[in-house]
N, C-alpha and C positions, 0 to 999 in steps of 0.2 A: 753582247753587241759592241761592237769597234768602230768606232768613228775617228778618222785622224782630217784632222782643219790644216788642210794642206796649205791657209795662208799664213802659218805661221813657222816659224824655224827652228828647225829638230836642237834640243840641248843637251849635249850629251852629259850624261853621270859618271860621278868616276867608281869603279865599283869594288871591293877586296870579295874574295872569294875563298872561304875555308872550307877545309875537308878535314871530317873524322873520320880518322880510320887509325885501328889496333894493325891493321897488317898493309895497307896502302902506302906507297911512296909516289913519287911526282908520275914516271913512268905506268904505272899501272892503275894513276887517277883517272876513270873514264867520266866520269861523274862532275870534277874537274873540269875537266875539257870541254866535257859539254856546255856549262855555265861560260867559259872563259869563249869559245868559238860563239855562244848567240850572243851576248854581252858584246863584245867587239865586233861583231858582224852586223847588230843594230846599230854599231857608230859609240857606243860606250866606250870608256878609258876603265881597262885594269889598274886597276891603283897597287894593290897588292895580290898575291897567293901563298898559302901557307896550309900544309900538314900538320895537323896534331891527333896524339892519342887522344880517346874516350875519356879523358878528365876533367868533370866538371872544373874545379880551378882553373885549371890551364886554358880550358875555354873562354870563361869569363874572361881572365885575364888579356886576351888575344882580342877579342869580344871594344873592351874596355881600350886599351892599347890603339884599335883602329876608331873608336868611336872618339878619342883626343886627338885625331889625325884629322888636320881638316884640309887634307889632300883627299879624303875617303867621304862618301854620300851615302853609300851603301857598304851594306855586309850581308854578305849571301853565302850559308854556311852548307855544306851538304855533305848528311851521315850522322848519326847518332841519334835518330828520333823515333826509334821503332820502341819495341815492350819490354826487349831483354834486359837484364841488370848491367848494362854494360855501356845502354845509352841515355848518356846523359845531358845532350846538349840542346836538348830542351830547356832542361832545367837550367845550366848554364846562361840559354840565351833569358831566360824569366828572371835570373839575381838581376840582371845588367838594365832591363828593361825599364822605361819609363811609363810607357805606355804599352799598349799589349793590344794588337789591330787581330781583334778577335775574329773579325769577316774575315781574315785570310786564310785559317785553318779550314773554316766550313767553306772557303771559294774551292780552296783547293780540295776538299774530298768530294767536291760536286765533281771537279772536273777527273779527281783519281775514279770514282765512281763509273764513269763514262769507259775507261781506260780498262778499270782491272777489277769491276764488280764491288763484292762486297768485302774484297780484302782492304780497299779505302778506308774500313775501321782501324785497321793497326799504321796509320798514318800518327803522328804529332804535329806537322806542320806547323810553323808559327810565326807569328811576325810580328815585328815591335818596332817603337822607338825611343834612344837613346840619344843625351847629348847635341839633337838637330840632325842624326845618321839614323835612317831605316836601317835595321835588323831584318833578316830571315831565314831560320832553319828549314832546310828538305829533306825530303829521305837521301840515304844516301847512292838511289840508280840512277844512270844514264837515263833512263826513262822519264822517271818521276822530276828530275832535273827539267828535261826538255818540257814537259807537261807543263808545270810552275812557271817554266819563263815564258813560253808561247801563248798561251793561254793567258795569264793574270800579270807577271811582272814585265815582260814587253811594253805592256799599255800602258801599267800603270807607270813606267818611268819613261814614257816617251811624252813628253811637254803638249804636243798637238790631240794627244787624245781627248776627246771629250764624252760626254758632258764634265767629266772631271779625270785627276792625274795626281803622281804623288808627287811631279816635280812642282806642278804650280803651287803648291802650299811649303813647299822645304822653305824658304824665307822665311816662314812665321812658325815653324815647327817649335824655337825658344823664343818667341814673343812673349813668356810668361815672365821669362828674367828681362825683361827689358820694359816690366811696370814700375810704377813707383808707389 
């Protein structure tokens, strides 16, 4: 259910947007483009984009890199979350993570479910936070891209959604460092 409180005024997020891929470059990111065209098309700021291999490390690192950027809100990663021994940015996004928004793996195999049956089990989707920056890994399709932002992260980063949203809480996301 979508509710958006039209008396209030859309906030836009700034968003990075990574891709894993062993054989993908900018050109033949579809997956990409996907994220980068709804993202700016709902009124978001690209903050960054970036290709990397299947390395955990180098993920993290990337990971890590935007979550001390505080021109970046978001990190929306797509590719390396399936079974085979080759993805691993799952994992990468779990070293980095502070927290771990476990409703978003099971939101999104509800809604992969809808989509593409029972193959929604070889999903990892995940989603996290880091540093006062939401985290989230997708699979790496055009598809399952479009599915993840329409469905769940639209709303959740568009300020007027209600009954609730992930912008109205970013403020307080490190209210933990700021006790005494």
């Amino acid at each position: 259910m979508t509710r958006i409180d039209e008396t209030k005024e859309f906030i836009p997020v700034r968003i990075a947007v990574l891709t894993v891929s062993d054989t993908r470059g900018l050109a033949e990111d579809r997956s990409g483009d996907t994220l980068v065209e709804r993202l700016t098309g709902a009124g978001h700021v690209l903050a960054h984009r970036a290709i990397l291999p299947d390395e955990r490390g180098g993920i993290a690192a990337k990971l890590r890199e935007w979550v001390a950027d505080p021109g970046v809100d978001v990190v929306i990663s797509t590719g390396g979350t399936g079974l085979t021994g080759r993805d691993v940015t799952v994992e990468a996004h779990r070293d980095v993570y502070e927290k771990e928004i476990e409703a978003f793996g099971t939101v999104f195999t509800m809604v992969s479910m809808q989509k593409i049956g029972t193959s929604a089990v070889q999903s990892r989707a995940t989603g996290g936070v880091a540093g006062g920056t939401y985290l989230f890994a997708l699979p790496g399709s055009p598809g399952a891209c479009r599915d993840a932002w329409d469905e769940i992260l639209r709303w959740q980063f568009d300020y007027r959604h209600r009954p609730c949203n992930f912008v109205e809480i970013m403020p307080r996301l490190e209210e933990h460092k700021r006790r005494k």
